[in-house]
N, C-alpha and C positions, 0 to 999 in steps of 0.2 A: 456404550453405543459406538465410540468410537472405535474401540477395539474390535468392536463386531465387522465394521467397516472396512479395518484395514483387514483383517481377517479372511472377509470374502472377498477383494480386490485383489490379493497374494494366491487364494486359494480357486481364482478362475483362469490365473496368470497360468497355473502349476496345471490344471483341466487343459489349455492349451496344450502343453507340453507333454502331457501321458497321451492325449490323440495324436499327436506325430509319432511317437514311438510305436503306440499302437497300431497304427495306419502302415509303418515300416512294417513293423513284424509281422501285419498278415501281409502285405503282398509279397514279402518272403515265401513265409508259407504256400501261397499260389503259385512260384515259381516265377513271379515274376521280377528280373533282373532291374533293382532300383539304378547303380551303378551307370549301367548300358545306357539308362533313362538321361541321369543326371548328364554324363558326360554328351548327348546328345543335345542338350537341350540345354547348353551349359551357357551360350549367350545369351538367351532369354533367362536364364537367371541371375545371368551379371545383371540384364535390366530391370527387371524383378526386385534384384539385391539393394538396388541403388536406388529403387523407388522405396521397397520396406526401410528404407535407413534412419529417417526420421521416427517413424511407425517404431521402429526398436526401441532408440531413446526414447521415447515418450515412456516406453516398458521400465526399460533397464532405470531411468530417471523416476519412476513411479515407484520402483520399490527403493531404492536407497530412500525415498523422502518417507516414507512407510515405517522404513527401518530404522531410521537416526533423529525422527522426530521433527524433522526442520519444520514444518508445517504442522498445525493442527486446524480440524475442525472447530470454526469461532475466532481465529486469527483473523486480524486486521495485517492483509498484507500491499504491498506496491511493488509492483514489475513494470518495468517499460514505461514509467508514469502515469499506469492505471493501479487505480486503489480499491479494494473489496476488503468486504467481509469473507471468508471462506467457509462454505457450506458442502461442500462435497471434495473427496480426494479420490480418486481414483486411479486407474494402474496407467491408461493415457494422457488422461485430463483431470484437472484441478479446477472447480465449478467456485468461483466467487460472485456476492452480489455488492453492485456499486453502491455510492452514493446517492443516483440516482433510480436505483432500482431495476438494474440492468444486470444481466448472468452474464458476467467475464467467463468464458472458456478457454484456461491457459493450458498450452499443451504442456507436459511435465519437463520437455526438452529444454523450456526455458529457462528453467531454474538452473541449467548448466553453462546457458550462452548467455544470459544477463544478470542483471543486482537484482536480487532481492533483500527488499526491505519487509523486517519483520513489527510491526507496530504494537504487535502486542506480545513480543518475547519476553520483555519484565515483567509483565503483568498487565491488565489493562489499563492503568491511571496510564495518561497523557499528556503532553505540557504541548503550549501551545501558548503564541504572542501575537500582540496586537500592538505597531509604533504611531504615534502620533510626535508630532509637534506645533509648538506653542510659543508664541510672539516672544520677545526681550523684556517685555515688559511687565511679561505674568509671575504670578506667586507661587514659585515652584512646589514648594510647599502643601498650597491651596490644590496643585496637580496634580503633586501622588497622590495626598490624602481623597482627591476626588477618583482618580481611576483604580484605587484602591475601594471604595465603597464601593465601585459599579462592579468591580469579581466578587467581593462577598456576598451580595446581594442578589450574584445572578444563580439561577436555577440551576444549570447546569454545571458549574462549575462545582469542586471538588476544596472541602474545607480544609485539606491537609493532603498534600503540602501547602501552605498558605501561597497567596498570589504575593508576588510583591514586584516591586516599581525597580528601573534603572535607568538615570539618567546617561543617555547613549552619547549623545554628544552636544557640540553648541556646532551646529548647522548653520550655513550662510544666511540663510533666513528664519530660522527659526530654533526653539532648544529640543532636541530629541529624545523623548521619552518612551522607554517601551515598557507594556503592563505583560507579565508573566503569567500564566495559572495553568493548572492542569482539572484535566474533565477524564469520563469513564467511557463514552461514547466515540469514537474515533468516526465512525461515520459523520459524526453531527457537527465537524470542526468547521467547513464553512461555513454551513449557518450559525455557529457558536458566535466565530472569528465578525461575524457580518451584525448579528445584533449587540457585540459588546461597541462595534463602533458606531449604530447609530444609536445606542446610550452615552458614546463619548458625545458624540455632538450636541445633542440633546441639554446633556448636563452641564457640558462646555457653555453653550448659547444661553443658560440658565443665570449662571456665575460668571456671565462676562469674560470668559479666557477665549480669546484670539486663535483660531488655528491659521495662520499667514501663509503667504501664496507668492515662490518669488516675483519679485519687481525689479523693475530696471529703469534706472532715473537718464535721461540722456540729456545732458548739456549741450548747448547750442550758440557758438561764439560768434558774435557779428564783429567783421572787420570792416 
């Protein structure tokens, strides 16, 4: 299906291109002087030119992504710090749908003037983190072992690569832990990212472990 797609995108590009030829050669035929035409009318094509200029890349940028693969349809990608799914590629424009269920229309230009990130060029598994920290006084311990059951246990999460725990650092207030895991859904990482931490909390508030909040003690000297 996809081939069929790039196939008719290349093959309406190349439809453009045999109508100018053909358009040239009859009014050849007619006698009529194209040349005389062009060089008459040669400022309005500079403006013409300058306004198609974009309108090209979008072309010329439509097929090299056609030709070398960089894109496919069902790619999880991000431009400009917009993220889609990609549902259509075409010879101008690149049709992705958000997260939110919105059609991004990226002109193909952009792929030449900005990053593109490819989210699902290895394949579709994902990795994705969530940090919390936790009082001086907790059982580090009791911490992995707990936000380690809340990734095996949650739905979306992907049994392999296993999730697992990294103490980040010991923070002014608190000790820093981040939980690892990877999922198949790239769309679904906010809401993923947003119900593993109201399970942290949850299970945190359960088991007694503290998430702290800095503080500031101010001493007050009487002279």
């Amino acid at each position: 299906e996809e081939r069929k797609l790039k196939f008719k995108s290349i093959f309406s590009f190349l439809n453009y291109f045999v109508y100018i030829i053909v358009a040239s050669i009859t009014f050849q035929n007619f006698g009529i002087n194209l040349t005389g035409i062009l060089a008459a009318s040669a400022a309005l094509l500079v403006g013409v030119g300058l306004a198609l200029q974009t309108f090209f890349q979008d072309i010329i940028s439509g097929i090299l992504i056609l030709a070398d693969q960089t894109v496919h349809v069902g790619d999880i990608i991000e431009i400009d710090g917009k993220v889609g799914r990609v549902e259509n590629i075409k010879i101008r424009t690149t049709r992705a749908v958000t997260f939110d269920n919105k059609v991004l229309i990226i002109p193909n230009h952009k792929y030449l003037t900005s990053t593109l990130f490819n989210w699902t060029e290895n394949g579709t598994v994902l990795r994705g983190n969530v940090s919390v920290g936790v009082s001086y006084s907790s059982d580090v311990e009791l911490v992995k072992e707990t936000l380690l059951e809340i990734a095996n246990s949650h739905p979306h999460l992907t049994k392999n690569p296993i999730p697992h725990v990294i103490f980040k650092d010991f923070g002014d207030s608190s000790l820093d832990f981040q939980l690892i895991f990877t999922y198949n859904n790239g769309l679904l990482v906010n809401l993923i990212e947003s119900d593993i931490r109201f399970l942290i909390y949850k299970k945190f508030k359960e088991l007694n472990i503290q998430i702290p909040f800095p503080q500031r003690v101010v001493h007050i000297e009487k002279k």
